[in-house]
N, C-alpha and C positions, 0 to 999 in steps of 0.2 A: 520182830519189829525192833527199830534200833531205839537206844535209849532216849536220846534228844526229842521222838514223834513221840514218846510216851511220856514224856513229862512236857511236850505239847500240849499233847491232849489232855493231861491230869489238870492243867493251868488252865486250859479253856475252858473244861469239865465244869473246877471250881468257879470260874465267872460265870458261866452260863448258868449255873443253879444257883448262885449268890442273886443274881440281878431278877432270878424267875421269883426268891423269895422274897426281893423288897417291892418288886415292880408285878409280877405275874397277879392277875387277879381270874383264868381260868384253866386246868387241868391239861389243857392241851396247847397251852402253851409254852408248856412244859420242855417238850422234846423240843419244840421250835427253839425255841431259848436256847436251847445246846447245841442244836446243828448250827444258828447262827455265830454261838462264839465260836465253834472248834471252826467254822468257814471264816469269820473274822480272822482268829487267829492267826490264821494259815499265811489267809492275804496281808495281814500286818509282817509276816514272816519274809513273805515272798520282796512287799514292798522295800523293805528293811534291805534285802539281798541287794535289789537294783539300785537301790540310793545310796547303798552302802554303810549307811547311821550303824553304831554301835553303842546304845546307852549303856546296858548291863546286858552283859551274855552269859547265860550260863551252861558252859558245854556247847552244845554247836546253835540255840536256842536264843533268839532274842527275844529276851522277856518285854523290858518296856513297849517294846514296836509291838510285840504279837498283842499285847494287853490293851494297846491303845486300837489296833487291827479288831480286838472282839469290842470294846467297848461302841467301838463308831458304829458297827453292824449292829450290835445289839438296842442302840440309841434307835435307830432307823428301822428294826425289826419291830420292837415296840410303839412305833407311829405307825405301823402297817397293821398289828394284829389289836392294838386295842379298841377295844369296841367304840362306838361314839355316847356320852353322856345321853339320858332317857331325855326326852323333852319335858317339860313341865310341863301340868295339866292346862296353866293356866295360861301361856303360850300357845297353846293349840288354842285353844277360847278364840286367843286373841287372833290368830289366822283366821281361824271360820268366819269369826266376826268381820275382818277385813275382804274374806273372800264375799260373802253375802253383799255388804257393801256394796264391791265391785258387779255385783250381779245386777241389785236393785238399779244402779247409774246406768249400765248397760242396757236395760228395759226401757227408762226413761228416757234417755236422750234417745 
């Protein structure tokens, strides 16, 4: 492997398990966090090539692009895999309650 994909990967590594431990709240979100930076990364990489941008290179490696390439992915991976908040008991109440409602009117009229 040549050195520039290894300190790819080492960079995306480190993002992907930094973001799994401020933001990850289940076990298996674990590896997803990682495959999305090192595929961020890559794509911030490749982006980088076609556009041509050069922030900070180091080696054949563009840091800023790849870092902002995993962060985007990683922002979007985490809208995909977090669970949705539990309902409150007391909102369901209130549906049943509006659903009956609806029931009682519907018999009526």
């Amino acid at each position: 492997m040549s050195p520039g994909f290894l300190l790819a990967l080492t960079l995306a590594s480190i993002v992907g398990l930094l973001f799994h431990s401020l933001f990850g709240q289940r076990l298996w979100q674990l590896p997803a966090y990682w495959a999305i930076a090192v595929i961020g990364f890559l794509g911030g990489e490749l982006v980088s090539g076609l556009v041509g941008a050069d922030l900070l290179r180091i080696g054949t490696v563009p840091v800023i692009e790849g870092l902002t390439g995993a962060l985007l992915a990683l922002g979007i991976g985490w809208l995909l895999t977090t669970p949705a908040p539990p309902r409150s008991r007391r909102r369901i109440a209130e549906t049943r309650r509006v659903a009956t409602l609806r029931q009682r009117r519907g018999r009526v009229g």
